[in-house]
Residue, then its C-alpha position, 0 to 999 in steps of 0.5 A: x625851489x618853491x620854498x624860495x619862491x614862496x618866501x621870494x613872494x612874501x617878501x616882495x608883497x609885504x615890502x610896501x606894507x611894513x614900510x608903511x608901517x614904519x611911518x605909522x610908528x614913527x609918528x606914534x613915537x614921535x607924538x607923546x614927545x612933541x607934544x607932553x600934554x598929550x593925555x593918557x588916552x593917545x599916550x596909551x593908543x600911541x603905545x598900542x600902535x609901536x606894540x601892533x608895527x613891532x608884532x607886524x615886523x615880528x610875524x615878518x621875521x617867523x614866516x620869513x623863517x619858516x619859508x626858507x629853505x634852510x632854517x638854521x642857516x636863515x636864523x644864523x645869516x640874521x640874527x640881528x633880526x632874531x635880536x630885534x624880535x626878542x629885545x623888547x620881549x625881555x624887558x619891555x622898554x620904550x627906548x628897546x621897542x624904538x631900536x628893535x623896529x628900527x633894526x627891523x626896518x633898516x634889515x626889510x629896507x636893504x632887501x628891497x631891490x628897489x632902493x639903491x645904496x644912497x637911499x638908503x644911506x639918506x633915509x637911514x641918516x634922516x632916520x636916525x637924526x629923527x628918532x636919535x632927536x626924540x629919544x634923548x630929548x624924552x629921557x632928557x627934558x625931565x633931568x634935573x641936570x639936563x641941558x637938552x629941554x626943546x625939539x630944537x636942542x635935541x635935533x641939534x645934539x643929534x646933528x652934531x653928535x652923528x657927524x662927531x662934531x660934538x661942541x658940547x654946547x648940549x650933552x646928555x646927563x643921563x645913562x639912557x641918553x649917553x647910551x643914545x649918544x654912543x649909538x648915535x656916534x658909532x652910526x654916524x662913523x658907519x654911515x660915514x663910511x658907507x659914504x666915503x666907500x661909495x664914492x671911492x668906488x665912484x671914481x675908480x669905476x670912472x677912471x677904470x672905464x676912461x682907462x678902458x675907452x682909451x685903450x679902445x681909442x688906441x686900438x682903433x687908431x692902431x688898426x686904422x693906421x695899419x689900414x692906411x699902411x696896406x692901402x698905401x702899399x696896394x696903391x704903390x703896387x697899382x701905380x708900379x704895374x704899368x711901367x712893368x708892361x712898358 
């Protein structure tokens, strides 16, 4: 039971922290792309800080793990999260420290009580269009064959491909930027279906609770119609009592 409240406690005072970290690594991200004339030494300093936030959500996950309770059934109820620390490991790559710390944030992010369901789903959705956006233009823009050159083109790709919509107008030529794209779609699909789930269960909690207070209503209006019935009758038997003596 300590344990859990240790862990409980880690959790709630570092959730402010790593989120906060979240945004430094998205603007680290987000600037040698923007801006290709970036010279080497904030190319390598933006490096540097997605190393510092990956390791600051790694050391998350480790003490995380050893507070809780029971180990193996931590490891085995989030092994996502296990992916995410070792995926960068395995093969250092830009493109596998953007997913990693975005799977890492979005996992911190639904544990916080705070955020409700439909923040969530629109932080994820702007999330996602923002770094979908960045990464296939930074694979893109160097291709011979590609057709996806500016920030505009790439945001619009994103827009387009996470609502399935895809005119075509832009596609990506690589096998990372196809690779983003498939990523993009299946979580378009998903986040679609949280939506459509959540206001599905909108309306049913409405009619369920108009069926509920119109049951109440009828029972009401039963129970006063039977008062008046008994009121009538007590009255009838007032009215009757007289002409008895009479």
């Amino acid at each position: 039971m300590q344990e859990q409240s240790a862990k409980a406690w880690w959790e709630q005072r570092t959730q402010r922290p790593l989120l906060a970290l979240a945004v430094v690594f998205a603007v680290a991200y987000a600037v040698p792309i923007v801006d290709p004339s970036a010279g080497r030494s904030l190319t390598a300093a933006c490096t540097g800080v997605e190393w510092v936030v990956w390791g600051a959500f790694a050391i998350d996950y480790a003490v995380r793990l050893a507070l809780a309770p029971h180990r193996r059934e931590f490891v085995r109820t989030h092994w996502m999260d296990l992916c995410a620390v070792v995926l960068p490991l395995i093969q250092p790559l830009r493109l596998l420290r953007l997913v990693s710390t975005l799977l890492l944030v979005g996992r911190r992010a639904r544990m916080a009580s705070q955020i409700q369901l439909t923040t969530y789903v629109a932080g994820s959705v702007v999330g996602l269009l923002m770094f979908g956006s960045l990464a296939v233009l930074s694979v893109e823009r160097d291709s011979p064959d590609g057709n996806i050159r500016t920030l505009g083109d790439a945001v619009w790709w994103s827009f387009t491909t996470m609502t399935t919509v895809g005119y075509g107008d832009h596609a990506p030529t690589t096998g990372v930027g196809r690779l983003i794209a498939v990523g993009l779609m299946l979580s378009g699909i998903a986040l679609l279906g949280v939506v459509t789930a959540n206001i599905a269960a909108w309306f049913i909690e409405r009619f369920e609770k108009d069926d509920v207070e119109e049951r109440e209503q009828t029972e009401a209006i039963r129970a006063l119609t039977e008062e008046v019935r008994a009121l009538r009758a007590e009255v009838a038997a007032l009215q009757e009592r007289p002409s008895v003596r009479q």
